[in-house]
VODREN-828344 format. One line per field, with one value per residue (C-alpha): residue number from 1; residue in three letters; x, y, z. Coordinates in pm, whole numbers, plus 50000, padded with zeros to 5 digits. Layout:
<rs>
n <- c(NUM ...)
res <- c(ALA ...)
u <- c(X ...)
v <- c(Y ...)
w <- c(Z ...)
</rs>
This chain:
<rs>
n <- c(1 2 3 4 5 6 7 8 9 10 11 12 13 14 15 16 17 18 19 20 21 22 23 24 25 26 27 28 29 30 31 32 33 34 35 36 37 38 39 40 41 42 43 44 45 46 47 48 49 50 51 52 53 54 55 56 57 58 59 60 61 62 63 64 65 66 67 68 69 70 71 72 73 74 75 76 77 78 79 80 81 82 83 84 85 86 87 88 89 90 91 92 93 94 95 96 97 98 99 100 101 102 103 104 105 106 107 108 109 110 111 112 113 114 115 116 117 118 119 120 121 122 123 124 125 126 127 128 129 130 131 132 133 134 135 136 137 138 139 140 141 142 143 144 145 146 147 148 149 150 151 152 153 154 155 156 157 158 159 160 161 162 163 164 165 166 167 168 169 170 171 172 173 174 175 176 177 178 179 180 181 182 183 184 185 186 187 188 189 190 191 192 193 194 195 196 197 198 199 200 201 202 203 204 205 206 207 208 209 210 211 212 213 214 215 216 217 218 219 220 221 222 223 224 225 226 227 228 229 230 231 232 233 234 235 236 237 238 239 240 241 242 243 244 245 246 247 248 249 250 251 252 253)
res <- c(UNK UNK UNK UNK UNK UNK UNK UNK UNK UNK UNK UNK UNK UNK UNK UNK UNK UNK UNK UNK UNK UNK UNK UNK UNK UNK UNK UNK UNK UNK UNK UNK UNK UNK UNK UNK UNK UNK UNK UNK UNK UNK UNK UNK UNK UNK UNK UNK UNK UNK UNK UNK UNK UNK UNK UNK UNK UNK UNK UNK UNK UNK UNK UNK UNK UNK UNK UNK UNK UNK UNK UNK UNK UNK UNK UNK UNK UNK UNK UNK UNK UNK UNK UNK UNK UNK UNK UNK UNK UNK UNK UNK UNK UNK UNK UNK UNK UNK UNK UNK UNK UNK UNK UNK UNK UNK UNK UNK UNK UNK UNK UNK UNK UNK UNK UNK UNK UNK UNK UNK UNK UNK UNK UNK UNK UNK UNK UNK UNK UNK UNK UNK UNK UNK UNK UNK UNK UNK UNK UNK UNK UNK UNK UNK UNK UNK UNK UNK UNK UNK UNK UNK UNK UNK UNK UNK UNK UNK UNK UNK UNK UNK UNK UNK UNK UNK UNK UNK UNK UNK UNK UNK UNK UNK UNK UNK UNK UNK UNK UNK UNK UNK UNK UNK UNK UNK UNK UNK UNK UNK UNK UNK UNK UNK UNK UNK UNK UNK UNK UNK UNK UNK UNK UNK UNK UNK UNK UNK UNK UNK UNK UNK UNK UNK UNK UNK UNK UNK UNK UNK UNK UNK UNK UNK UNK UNK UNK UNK UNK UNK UNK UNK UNK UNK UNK UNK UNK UNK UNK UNK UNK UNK UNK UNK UNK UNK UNK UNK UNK UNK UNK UNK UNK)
u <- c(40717 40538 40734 41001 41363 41637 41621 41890 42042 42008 42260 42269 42466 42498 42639 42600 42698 42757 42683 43034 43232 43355 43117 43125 43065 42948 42978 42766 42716 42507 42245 42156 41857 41762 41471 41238 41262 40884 40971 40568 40314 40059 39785 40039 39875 40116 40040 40247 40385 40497 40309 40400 40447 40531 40558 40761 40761 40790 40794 40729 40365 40283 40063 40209 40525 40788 40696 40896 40690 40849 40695 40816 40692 40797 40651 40623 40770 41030 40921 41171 41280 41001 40736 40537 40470 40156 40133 39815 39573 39822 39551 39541 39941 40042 40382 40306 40307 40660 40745 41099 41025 41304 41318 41529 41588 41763 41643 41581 41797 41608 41393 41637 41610 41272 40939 40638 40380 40050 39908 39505 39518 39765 39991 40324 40445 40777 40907 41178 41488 41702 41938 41769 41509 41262 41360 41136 41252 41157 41209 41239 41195 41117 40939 40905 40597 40438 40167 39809 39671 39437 39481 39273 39206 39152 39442 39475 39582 39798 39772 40058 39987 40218 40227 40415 40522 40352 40088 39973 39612 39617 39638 39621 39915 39867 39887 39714 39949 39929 39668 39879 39758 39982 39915 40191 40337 40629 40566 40710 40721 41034 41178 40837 40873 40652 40692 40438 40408 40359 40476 40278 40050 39681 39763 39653 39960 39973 40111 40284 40306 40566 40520 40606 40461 40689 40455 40117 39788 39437 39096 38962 39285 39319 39654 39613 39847 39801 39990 39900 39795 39790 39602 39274 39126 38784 38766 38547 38472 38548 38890 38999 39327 39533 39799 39955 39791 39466 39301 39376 39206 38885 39027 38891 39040)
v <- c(65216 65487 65440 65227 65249 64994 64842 64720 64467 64542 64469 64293 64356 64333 64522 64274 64493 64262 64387 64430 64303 64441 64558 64366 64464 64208 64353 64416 64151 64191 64009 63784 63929 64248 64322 64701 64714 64780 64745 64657 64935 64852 64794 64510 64206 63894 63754 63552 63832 63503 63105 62947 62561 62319 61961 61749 61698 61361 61005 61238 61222 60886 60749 60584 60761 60957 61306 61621 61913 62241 62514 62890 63097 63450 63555 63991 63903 63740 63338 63229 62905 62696 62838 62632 62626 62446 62304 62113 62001 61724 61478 61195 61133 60783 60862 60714 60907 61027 61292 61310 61320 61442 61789 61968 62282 62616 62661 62276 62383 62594 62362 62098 61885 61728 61771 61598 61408 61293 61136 61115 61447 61557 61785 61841 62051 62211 62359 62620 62488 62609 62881 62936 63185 63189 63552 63793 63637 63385 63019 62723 62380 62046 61750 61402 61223 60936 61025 60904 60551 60690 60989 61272 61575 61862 61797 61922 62314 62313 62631 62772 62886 62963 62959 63091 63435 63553 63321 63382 63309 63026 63071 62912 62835 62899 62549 62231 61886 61571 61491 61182 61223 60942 60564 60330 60127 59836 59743 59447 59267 59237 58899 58690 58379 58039 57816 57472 57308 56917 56734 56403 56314 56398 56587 56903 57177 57513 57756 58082 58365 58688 58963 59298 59506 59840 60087 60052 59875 60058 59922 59759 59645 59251 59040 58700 58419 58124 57792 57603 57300 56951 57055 56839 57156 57210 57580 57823 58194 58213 58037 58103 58279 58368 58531 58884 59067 58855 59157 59315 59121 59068 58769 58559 58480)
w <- c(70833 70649 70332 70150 70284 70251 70544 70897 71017 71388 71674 71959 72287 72666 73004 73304 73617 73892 74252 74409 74111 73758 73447 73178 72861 72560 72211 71991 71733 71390 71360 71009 70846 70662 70863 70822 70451 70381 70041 69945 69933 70129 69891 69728 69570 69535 69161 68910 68659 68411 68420 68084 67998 67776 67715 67505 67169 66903 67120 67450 67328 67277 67540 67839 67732 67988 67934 68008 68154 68144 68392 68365 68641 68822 69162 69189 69589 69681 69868 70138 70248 70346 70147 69888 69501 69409 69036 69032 68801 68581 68589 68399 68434 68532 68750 69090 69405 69474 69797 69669 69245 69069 68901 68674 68508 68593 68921 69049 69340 69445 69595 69672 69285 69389 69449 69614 69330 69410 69124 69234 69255 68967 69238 69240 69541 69535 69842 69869 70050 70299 70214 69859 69781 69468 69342 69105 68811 68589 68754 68522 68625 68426 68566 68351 68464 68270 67989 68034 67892 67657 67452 67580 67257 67524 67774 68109 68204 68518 68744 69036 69338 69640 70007 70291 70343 70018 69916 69588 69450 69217 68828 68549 68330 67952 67738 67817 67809 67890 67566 67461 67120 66983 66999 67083 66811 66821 67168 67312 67673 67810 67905 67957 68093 68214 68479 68549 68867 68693 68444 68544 68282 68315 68639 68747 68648 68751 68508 68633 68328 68407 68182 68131 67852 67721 67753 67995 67966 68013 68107 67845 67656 67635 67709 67496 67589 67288 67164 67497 67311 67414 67750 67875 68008 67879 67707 67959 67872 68285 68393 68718 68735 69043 69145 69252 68955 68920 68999 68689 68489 68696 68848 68531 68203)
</rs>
């Protein structure tokens, strides 16, 4: 094609002439696709015309806290089903590795409400489902994914890329998030409970703690459990501990 032009939808059809016999004919059927369109010049350059973001605002910042990412983007050619959008770069959040993480926002069905989340390497991949197309305006999802530990003053700033039948460079978006800038206060474990193994006198009792704290725990952070009294147990800076979380704690308490 030597310049733009709308495009066809071509035809198919058949004659089968049997030796000896009748003709027949098979109509001609339309095919599905708008094929021949050559709608991009051919010294086009796939970019991102828009790549804003936001985060949440008030409790959405405090650390450990569920936080709403909002990512505005617009492609300058059209991705089809299949195709990819990269956001990468949301280090530091704590959401654990999800293929099917929920997303929202104007155009989450566009690629089927979820979205694949690898937390090591702060990507969410978002890929464009069948029947749905990502169209040269602006596409609006949200994503909640769990703040980092600690706060961090400088943030992280995602970028987009794309995939497929127009991949598209990656690009930074234009606000860093994820800086967690506010420390948790009032929190609280939820439902913690003790069981003992013995209640023979001077015998050796095993004591099983179940915790859960409201918001998470970084390295570094202690977890004191006091009023045991009445025990024979010598004090020791090093008391074994077991159990499924022992490593958490360096296996000594």
């Amino acid at each position: 094609n030597a310049a733009a032009q709308t495009g066809a939808v071509p035809n198919v059809a058949a004659i089968r002439q049997a030796q000896g016999g009748p003709t027949t004919v098979i109509a001609a059927a339309a095919m599905t696709v708008l094929i021949l369109k050559a709608s991009q010049a051919a010294n086009f350059v796939p970019t991102w015309d828009t790549r804003t973001n936001s985060e949440g605002t008030g409790a959405q910042l405090v650390q450990s806290a569920s936080n709403t990412l909002t990512f505005t983007f617009k492609p300058n050619a059209v991705l089809q089903p299949g195709d990819q959008v990269s956001i990468s770069g949301l280090l530091g959040a704590q959401t654990a590795d999800n293929a099917a993480l929920p997303i929202l926002g104007a155009q989450k069905d566009v690629f089927g409400a979820t979205g694949g989340w690898t937390m090591a390497t702060g990507l969410l991949v978002l890929t464009v489902a069948t029947g749905q197309s990502v169209s040269t305006t602006d596409q609006v999802i949200t994503v909640a994914l769990l703040n980092p530990a600690k706060a961090n003053s400088a943030g992280v700033t995602p970028s987009i890329s794309a995939t497929g039948s127009n991949p598209i460079p990656q690009q930074a978006f234009n606000t860093a998030v994820l800086k967690a800038p506010t420390t948790p206060t009032g929190g609280f474990f939820a439902s913690p409970t003790v069981t003992q193994s013995s209640q023979v006198q001077g015998a050796n009792n095993i004591l099983t703690f179940t915790f859960k704290p409201s918001y998470s725990l970084a390295d570094g952070d202690f977890v004191t459990i006091s009023g045991l009294t009445g025990t024979q147990t010598a004090s020791s800076a090093n008391l074994a501990i077991d159990g499924a979380q022992k490593a958490l704690f360096s296996s000594k308490g």
